[in-house]
C-alpha positions in Angstrom: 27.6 -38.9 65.4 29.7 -35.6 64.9 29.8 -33.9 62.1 33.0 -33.8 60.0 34.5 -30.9 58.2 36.6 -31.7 55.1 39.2 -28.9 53.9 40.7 -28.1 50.8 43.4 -25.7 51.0 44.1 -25.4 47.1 40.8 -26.3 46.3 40.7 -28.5 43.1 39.1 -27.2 39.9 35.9 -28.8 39.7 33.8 -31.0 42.7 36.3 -34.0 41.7 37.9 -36.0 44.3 41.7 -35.1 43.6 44.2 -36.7 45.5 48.2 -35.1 46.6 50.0 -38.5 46.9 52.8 -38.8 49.2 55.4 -41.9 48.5 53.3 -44.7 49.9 49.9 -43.9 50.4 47.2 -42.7 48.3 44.5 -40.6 50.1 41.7 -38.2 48.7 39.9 -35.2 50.6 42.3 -33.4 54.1 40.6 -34.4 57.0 40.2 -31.2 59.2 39.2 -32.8 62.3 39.2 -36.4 62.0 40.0 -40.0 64.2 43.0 -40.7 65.7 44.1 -44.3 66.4 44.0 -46.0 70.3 46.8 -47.2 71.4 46.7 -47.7 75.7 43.5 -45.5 76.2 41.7 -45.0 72.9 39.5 -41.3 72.9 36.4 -39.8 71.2 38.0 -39.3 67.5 34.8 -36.8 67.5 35.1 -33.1 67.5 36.0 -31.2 71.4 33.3 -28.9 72.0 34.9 -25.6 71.4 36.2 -27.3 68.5 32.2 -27.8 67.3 31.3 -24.5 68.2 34.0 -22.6 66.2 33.3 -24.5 63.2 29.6 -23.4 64.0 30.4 -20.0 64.2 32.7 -20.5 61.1 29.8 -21.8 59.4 26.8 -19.6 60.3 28.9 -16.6 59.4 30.8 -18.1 55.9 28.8 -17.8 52.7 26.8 -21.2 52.5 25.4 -22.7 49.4 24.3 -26.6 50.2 27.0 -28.5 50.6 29.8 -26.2 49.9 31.0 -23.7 52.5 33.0 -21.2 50.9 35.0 -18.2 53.3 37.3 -16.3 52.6 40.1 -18.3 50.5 38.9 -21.4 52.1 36.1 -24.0 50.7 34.8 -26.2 53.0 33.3 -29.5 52.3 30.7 -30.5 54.4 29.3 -33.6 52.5 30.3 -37.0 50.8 30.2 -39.3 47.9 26.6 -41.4 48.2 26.8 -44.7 46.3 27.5 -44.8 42.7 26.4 -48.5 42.6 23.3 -50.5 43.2 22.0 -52.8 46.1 24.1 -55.3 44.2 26.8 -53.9 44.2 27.4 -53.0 40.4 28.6 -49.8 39.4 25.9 -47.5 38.3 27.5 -45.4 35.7 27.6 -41.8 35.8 26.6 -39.8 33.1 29.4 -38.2 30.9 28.8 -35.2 29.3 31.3 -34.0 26.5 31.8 -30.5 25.3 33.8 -29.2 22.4 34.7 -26.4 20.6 37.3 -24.0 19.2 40.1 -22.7 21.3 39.1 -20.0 23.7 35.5 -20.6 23.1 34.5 -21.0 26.7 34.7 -24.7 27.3 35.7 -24.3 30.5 33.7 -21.9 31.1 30.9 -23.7 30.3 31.6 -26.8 32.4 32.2 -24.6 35.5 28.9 -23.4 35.1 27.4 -26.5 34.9 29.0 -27.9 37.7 27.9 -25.0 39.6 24.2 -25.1 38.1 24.1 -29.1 38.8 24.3 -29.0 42.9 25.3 -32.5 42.7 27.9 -33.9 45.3 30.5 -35.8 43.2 31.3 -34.4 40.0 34.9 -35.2 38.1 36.5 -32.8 35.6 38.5 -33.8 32.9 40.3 -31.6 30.5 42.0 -32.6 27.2 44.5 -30.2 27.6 46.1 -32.8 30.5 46.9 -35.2 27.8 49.0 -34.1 25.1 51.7 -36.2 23.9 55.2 -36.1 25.6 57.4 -33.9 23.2 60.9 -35.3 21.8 64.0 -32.8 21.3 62.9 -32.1 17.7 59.1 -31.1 18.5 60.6 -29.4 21.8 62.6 -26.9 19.6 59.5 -26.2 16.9 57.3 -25.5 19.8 59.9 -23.0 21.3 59.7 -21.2 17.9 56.1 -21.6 17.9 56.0 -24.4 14.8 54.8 -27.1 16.7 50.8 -27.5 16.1 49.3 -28.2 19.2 45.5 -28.3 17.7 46.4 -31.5 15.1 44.6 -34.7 16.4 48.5 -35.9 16.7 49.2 -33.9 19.3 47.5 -35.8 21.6 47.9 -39.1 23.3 44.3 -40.5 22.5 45.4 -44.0 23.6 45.2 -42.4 27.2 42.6 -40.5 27.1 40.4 -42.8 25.8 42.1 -45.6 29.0 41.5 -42.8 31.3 37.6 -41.8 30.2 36.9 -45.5 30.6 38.4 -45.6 34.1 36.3 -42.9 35.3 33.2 -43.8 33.5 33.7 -47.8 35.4 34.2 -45.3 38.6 37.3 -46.2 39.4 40.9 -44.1 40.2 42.8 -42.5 37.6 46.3 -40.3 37.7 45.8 -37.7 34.6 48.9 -35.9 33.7 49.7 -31.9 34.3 50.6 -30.3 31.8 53.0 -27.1 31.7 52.1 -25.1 29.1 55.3 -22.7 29.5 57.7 -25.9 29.3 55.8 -27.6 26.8 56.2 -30.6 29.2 54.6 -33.3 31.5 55.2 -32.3 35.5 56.5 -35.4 36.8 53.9 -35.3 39.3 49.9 -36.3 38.4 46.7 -35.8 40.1 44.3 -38.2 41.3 40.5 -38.0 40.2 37.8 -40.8 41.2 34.3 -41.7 39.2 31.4 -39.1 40.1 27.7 -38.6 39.4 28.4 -36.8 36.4 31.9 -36.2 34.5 32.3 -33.8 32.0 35.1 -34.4 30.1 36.1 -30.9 27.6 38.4 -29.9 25.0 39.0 -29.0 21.5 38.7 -32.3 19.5 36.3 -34.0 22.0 34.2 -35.2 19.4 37.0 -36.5 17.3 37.5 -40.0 18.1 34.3 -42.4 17.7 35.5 -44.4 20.8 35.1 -41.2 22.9 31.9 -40.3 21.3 30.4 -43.6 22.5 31.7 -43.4 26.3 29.4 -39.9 26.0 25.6 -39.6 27.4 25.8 -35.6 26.1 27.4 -33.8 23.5 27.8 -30.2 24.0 29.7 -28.1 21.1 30.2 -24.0 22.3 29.8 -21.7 19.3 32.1 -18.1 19.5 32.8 -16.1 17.2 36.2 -16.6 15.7 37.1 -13.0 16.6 36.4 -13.1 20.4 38.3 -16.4 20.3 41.2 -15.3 19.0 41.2 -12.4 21.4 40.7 -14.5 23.8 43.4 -16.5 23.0 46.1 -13.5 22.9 45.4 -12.4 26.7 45.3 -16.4 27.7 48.9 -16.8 25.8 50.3 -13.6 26.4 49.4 -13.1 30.4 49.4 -16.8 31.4 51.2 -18.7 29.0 54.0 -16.4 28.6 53.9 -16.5 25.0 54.7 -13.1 23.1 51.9 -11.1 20.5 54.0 -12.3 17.2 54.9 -16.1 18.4 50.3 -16.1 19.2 49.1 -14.6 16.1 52.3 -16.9 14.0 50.9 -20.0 16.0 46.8 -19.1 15.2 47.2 -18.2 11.5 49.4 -21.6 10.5 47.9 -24.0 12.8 44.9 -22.8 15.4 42.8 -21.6 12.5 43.4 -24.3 9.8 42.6 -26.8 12.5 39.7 -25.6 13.5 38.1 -25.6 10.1 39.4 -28.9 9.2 38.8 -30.7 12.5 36.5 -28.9 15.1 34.6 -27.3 13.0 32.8 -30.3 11.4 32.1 -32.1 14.6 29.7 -29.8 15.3 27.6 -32.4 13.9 27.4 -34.8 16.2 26.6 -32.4 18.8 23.1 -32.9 20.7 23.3 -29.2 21.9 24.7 -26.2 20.5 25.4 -23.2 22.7 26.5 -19.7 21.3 28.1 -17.1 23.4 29.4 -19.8 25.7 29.6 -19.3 29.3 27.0 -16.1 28.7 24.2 -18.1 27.2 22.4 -18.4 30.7 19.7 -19.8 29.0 21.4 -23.1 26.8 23.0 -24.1 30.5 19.9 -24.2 32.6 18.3 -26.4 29.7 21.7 -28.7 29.8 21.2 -28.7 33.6 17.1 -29.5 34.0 18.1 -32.7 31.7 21.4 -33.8 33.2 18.8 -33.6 36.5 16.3 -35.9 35.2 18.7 -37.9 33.7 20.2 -38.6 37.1 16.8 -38.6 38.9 16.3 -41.8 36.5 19.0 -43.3 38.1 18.6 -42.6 41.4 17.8 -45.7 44.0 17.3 -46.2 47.4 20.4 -48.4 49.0 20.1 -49.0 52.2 16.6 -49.6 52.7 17.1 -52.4 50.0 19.8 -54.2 52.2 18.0 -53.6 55.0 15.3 -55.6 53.8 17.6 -58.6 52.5 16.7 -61.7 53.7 17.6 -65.4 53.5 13.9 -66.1 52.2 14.7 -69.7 53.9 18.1 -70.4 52.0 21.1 -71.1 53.9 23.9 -69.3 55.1 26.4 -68.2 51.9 29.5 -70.0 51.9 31.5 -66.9 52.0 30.5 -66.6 55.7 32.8 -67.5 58.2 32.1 -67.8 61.7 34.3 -68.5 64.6 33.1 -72.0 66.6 30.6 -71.2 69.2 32.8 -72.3 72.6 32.0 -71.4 75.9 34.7 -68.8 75.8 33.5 -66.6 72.4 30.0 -67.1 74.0 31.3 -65.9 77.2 33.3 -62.4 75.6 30.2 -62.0 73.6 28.4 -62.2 77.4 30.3 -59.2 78.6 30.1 -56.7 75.6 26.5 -57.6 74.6 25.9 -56.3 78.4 24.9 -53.1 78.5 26.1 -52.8 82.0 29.6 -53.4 81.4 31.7 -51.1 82.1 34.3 -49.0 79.3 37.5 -50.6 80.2 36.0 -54.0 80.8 34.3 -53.4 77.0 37.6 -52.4 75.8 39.6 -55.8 77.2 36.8 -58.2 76.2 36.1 -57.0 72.5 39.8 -56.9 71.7 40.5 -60.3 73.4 37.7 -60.7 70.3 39.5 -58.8 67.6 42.5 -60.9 68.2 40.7 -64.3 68.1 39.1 -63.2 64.7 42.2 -62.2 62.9 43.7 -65.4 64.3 41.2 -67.3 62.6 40.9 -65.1 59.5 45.0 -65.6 59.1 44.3 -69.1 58.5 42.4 -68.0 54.6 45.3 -66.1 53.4 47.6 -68.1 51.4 49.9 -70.7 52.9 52.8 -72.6 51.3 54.7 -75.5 52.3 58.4 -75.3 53.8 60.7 -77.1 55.6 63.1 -75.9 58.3 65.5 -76.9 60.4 64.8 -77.2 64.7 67.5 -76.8 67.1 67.6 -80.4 66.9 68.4 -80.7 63.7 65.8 -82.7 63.1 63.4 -81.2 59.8 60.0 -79.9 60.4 57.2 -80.0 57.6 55.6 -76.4 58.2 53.3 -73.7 56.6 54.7 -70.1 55.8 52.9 -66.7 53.7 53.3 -66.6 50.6 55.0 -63.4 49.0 51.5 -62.0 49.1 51.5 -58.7 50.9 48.7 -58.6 53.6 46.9 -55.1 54.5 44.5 -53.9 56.8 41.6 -51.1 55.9 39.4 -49.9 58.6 35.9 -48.5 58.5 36.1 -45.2 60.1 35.3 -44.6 62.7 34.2 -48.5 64.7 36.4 -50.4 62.3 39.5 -48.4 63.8 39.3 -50.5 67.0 40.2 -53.5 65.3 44.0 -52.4 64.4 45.6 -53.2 67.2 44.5 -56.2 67.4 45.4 -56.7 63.3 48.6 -55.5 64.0 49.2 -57.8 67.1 49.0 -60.4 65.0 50.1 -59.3 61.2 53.8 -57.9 62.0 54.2 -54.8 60.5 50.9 -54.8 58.4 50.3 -51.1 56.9 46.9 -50.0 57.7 44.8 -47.8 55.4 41.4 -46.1 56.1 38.2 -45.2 54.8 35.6 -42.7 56.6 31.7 -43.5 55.6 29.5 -41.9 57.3 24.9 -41.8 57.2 23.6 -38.6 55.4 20.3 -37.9 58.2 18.9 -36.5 55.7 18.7 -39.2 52.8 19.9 -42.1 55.1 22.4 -43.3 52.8 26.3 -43.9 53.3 28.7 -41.6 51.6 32.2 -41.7 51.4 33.9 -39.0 52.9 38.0 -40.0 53.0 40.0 -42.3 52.5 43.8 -43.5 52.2 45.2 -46.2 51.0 48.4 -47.7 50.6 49.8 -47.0 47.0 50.0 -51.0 45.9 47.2 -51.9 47.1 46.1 -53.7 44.4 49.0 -56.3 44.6 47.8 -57.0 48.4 45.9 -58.9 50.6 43.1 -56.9 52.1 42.2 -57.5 55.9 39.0 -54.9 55.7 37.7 -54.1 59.2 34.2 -52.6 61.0 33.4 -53.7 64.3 29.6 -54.1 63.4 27.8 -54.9 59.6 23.9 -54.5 60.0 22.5 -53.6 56.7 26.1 -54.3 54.6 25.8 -50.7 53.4 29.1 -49.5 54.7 30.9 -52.3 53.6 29.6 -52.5 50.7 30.9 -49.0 49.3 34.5 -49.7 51.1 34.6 -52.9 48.6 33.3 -50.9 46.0 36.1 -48.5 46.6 38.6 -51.1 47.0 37.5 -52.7 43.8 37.8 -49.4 42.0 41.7 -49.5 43.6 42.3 -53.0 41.6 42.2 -55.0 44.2 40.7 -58.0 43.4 38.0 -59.5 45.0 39.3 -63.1 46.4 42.0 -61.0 47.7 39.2 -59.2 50.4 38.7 -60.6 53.8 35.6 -58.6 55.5 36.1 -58.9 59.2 33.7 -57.7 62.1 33.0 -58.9 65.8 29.3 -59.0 64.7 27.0 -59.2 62.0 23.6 -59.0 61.2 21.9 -62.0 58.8 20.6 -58.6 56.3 24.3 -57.5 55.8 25.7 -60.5 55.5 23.7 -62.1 52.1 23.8 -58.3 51.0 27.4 -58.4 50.9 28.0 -62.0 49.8 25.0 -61.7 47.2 27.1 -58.5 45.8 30.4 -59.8 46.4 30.6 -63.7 46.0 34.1 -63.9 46.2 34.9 -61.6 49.4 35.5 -63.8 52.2 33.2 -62.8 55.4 34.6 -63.4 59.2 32.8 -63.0 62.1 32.4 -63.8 65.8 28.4 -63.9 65.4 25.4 -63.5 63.5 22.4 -62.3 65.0 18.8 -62.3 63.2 17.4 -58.8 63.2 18.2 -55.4 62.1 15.1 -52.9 63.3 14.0 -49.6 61.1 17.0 -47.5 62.8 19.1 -50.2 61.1 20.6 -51.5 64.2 21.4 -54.8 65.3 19.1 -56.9 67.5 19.8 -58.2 69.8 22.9 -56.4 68.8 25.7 -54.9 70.8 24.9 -51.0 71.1 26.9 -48.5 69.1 30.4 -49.8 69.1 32.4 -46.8 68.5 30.5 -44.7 71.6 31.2 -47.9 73.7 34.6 -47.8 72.9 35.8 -44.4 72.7 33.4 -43.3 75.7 31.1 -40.7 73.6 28.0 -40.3 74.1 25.3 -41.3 70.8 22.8 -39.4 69.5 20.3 -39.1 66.8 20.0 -36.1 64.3 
C-alpha cells in the first residue's frame, strides 16, 4: 500500500476532525493525493513515483513530531482515526475532560497544551464560546452599548451544548455553531467535529450545569489572578474583538467580575485538579497528561486480532448472510479471478460481470411496494416498484471503489459516497482516514461496498461511521465479491441487523489476515499495482 498524505490548508484548532461542507455532501480531512474512480480503464489511485519522492523530500526536510508534519504554513497529517469501538462493535467512549475558569484565565491555553502534551491521534475541541444564545433586536442593541452580560448562565444555549457534548461523547457527528464576536451573531455557516480519543470541552461555566458535570471523566478549573485576567481581557477585546478601552472595563466591572464571583468562582469545587498560572504551570499539565495516558492505556484493545480469531465454534451461518446460489456460472467467474494467472483485463471483465450480479441480487432486499400499471395493451399488470426510500452507495477506499460501476449500472443515478481505511504497520489496526458522505444520509438506503471482508475490521469501522451519521442499521446492506467465515460472524455478531451479500465464503483467513484460498489483493489486481508489505 502507498502511503497517503492528508492536508489541511487552514488547519483546524485542535486534532479534531472538522469538516467544510459543500451543499450535498459531508466530507472530513482534504485528500492531497487520493483515488480516483475507473471508468473504461481504471488506474493505480496510488501515488506516481515522483509524486512519492517529493513528498519524501517534503517530509525528511519539514519539522516532524509523530504524526504531525508541520512546514512552513502547512500541517500535514500523516495518520488516522484507529477504532473508537470494541470487537463488538460498541462505541468505546472517549474520555472527556472539562476545564473552567474565569475569563482570560488561559483555558485555551491550557487545552492546547494538553492536546499537544497527549500525542494521541484523534482529539475533538469544544469551546463554550460557540454556543451562546442567538440575540433578539433588544439584546442586539444592549450588547452594542456594551449592557448585554455575556458571562450570566442565560447567555448560553445549554440545551445544545449539553445535545452536542452527548453527541460527541456517543462518537458521533456534530455541526457546533461559529460565533462572531464583533457581530454578536451566529455565522450562518457551522463546523463539523466527530468523537475522538479524548475531547476536552472548555469554557467559563463548564462546571455549571450538573448534566455536563456527569458527561465529564476530568475536571480541570485554571486559577489567574484577577489582575492578569483582566489584562488579558483588554488586549483580547481591544485588538481582536474590536471593542474600545471604556465599552471593556464598563462590560468587566458590571457584569465579567460579578459573574465570576457568583458563578465561576464557586465551581471551583467540584474540580479534581486545580492549576494556577494556567498555560505556565508546566508542571500541573504533565500530571493531567500522565493520567489522561493511563486512563486511555486502560482502554486500549486489540481489534483486529480479535476478529481475526472469530469463529463459528460449530454454529451456523448468521441469518444476516446472503449468498448468491452456487450455479455453474458464479462458480465459473469465481474460476477466472481466483486464478492467479489471469490476466488484468480478463480480471477486470469477470469481477465486474460479479459486481453486477451481486447488486442484482442485493436490489431484491431493499424495499418494494405493490403497483399496478398500464401495458401497451391496455391490459393491467400487478408489479413491484421502490419505495420513496432513497438508495446510496459507500465504498471502501480503495477495493470497494471497483464496485461503483457496477452499483451505478444498476441503481440509476445513485450518489456514491466514500470512506478511506487503511492498516497502521505498525499497530495493525484500521484507521479512518477520509471520508464523504452525502448530506442525508441518514434518511437513505445504504449499498456499502469492499471487494473483499477477511477479518470484518474495515467494515466494521465504515458501519460504525455510518451509524454515527444516523443511519440506521436495517437500512445497511454490506456487499463484497468475497468473504471470509472470520469477518462475516464479526460483522453480523456486531451488527445483527446489517444485511451481508456476497458471491462466496471461504474458510480461512491466515496471520497476514488474508483470505484463503482467497482471491489475492483485489485493488493491485485491479488497478495493475504492484503489493507490498511494510
Amino acid at each position: 500500500m502507498s502511503e497517503n498524505v492528508f492536508e489541511f490548508t487552514n488547519p483546524p484548532s485542535s486534532a479534531s476532525s472538522i469538516s467544510d461542507s459543500g451543499e450535498d455532501d459531508d466530507q472530513t480531512f482534504i485528500i492531497k493525493s487520493g483515488p480516483k474512480s475507473p471508468i473504461k480503464s481504471p488506474k493505480s489511485p496510488t501515488k506516481s513515483a515522483a509524486a512519492k519522492k517529493k513528498a519524501k523530500a517534503l517530509l525528511g526536510s519539514a519539522k516532524s513530531s509523530g504524526r504531525v508534519v508541520h512546514s512552513g504554513s502547512r500541517t500535514l497529517y500523516t495518520a488516522g482515526r484507529p477504532p473508537w469501538y470494541n470487537s463488538q462493535g460498541q462505541l468505546k467512549k472517549p474520555f472527556v475532560i472539562g476545564i473552567s475558569g474565569g475569563s482570560a484565565s488561559g483555558k485555551t491555553t491550557v487545552a492546547r497544551k494538553i492536546i499537544e502534551a497527549l500525542d494521541v491521534p484523534w482529539v475533538s475541541l469544544l469551546s463554550m464560546d460557540s454556543f451562546y444564545k442567538v440575540l433578539n433586536k433588544e439584546q442586539h442593541d444592549q450588547a452594542a452599548r456594551n449592557e448585554y452580560n455575556f458571562d450570566h448562565p442565560d447567555a448560553f444555549d445549554f440545551e445544545l451544548l449539553i445535545a452536542t457534548l452527548r453527541r460527541l461523547k456517543e462518537g458521533k457527528i456534530v455541526e457546533v455553531p461559529i460565533y462572531n464576536f464583533q457581530t454578536h451573531s451566529r455565522e450562518p455557516t457551522e463546523k463539523t467535529i466527530y468523537g475522538a480519543n479524548v475531547v476536552i470541552f472548555e469554557g467559563i461555566l463548564t462546571f455549571y450545569s450538573k448534566e455536563l458535570l456527569q458527561m465529564m471523566d476530568m475536571k480541570i478549573f485554571v486559577d489567574t489572578d484577577s489582575d492578569v485576567r483582566l489584562a488579558r481581557r483588554l488586549i483580547r477585546d481591544i485588538n481582536v474583538r474590536g471593542r474600545d478601552l471604556e465599552g471593556v472595563l464598563h462590560q468587566y466591572n458590571k457584569f465579567v467580575k460579578p459573574a465570576f464571583e457568583h458563578y465561576i468562582e464557586p465551581t471551583m469545587t467540584v474540580a479534581d485538579i486545580m492549576v494556577p498560572r494556567g498555560g505556565e504551570n508546566d508542571v500541573a499539565i504533565n500530571l493531567i497528561v500522565l493520567h489522561v495516558h493511563t486512563q486511555l492505556q486502560n482502554r486500549g484493545f486489540k481489534l483486529r486480532s480479535k476478529l481475526a480469531n472469530a469463529g463459528c465454534n460449530g454454529e451456523p451461518m448468521p441469518t444476516s448472510l446472503y449468498v448468491l446460489q452456487q450455479t455453474a456460472q458464479i462458480l465459473g467467474l469465481h474460476t477466472f479471478i481466483r486464478n492467479k494467472d489471469t490476466a488484468r483485463d480478463e480480471f477486470i471483465f469477470y469481477s465486474q460481470r460479479l459486481m453486477r450480479l451481486l447488486f442484482e441480487y442485493a436490489m431484491s432486499m431493499v424495499p418494494f411496494k405493490s403497483v399496478r400499471v398500464e401495458t401497451p395493451q391496455s391490459v393491467t399488470y400487478e408489479g413491484k416498484r421502490l419505495t420513496n426510500l432513497k438508495i446510496c452507495g459507500v465504498s471502501i477506499l480503495r477495493a470497494g471503489e471497483t464496485m461503483e460501476s457496477a452499483l451505478c449500472a444498476v441503481c440509476k443515478n445513485i450518489r456514491i459516497g466514500k470512506i478511506l481505511i487503511q492498516t497502521n504497520f505498525d499497530t495493525g489496526e484500521p484507521e479512518l482516514h477520509y471520508l464523504r458522505l452525502p448530506k442525508d444520509i441518514k434518511d437513505q438506503y445504504v449499498m456499502l461496498m469492499d471487494a473483499t471482508v477477511a477479518t470484518g475490521a474495515a467494515a466494521m469501522m465504515a458501519i460504525r461511521v455510518l451509524l454515527d451519521h444516523d443511519v440506521k442499521e436495517e437500512n445497511i446492506t454490506l456487499c463484497s465479491l468475497l468473504m471470509a467465515e472470520s469477518g462475516v460472524y464479526s460483522v453480523a455478531y456486531a451488527f445483527p441487523k446489517v444485511k451481508i451479500l456476497t458471491t462466496a465464503v471461504d474458510k480461512e483467513v491466515n496471520d497476514k489476515f488474508h483470505i484463503l484460498p482467497g482471491i489475492g489483493n483485489f485493488g493491485d489486481r485491479f488497478f495493475g499495482t504492484d503489493y507490498f508489505e511494510q
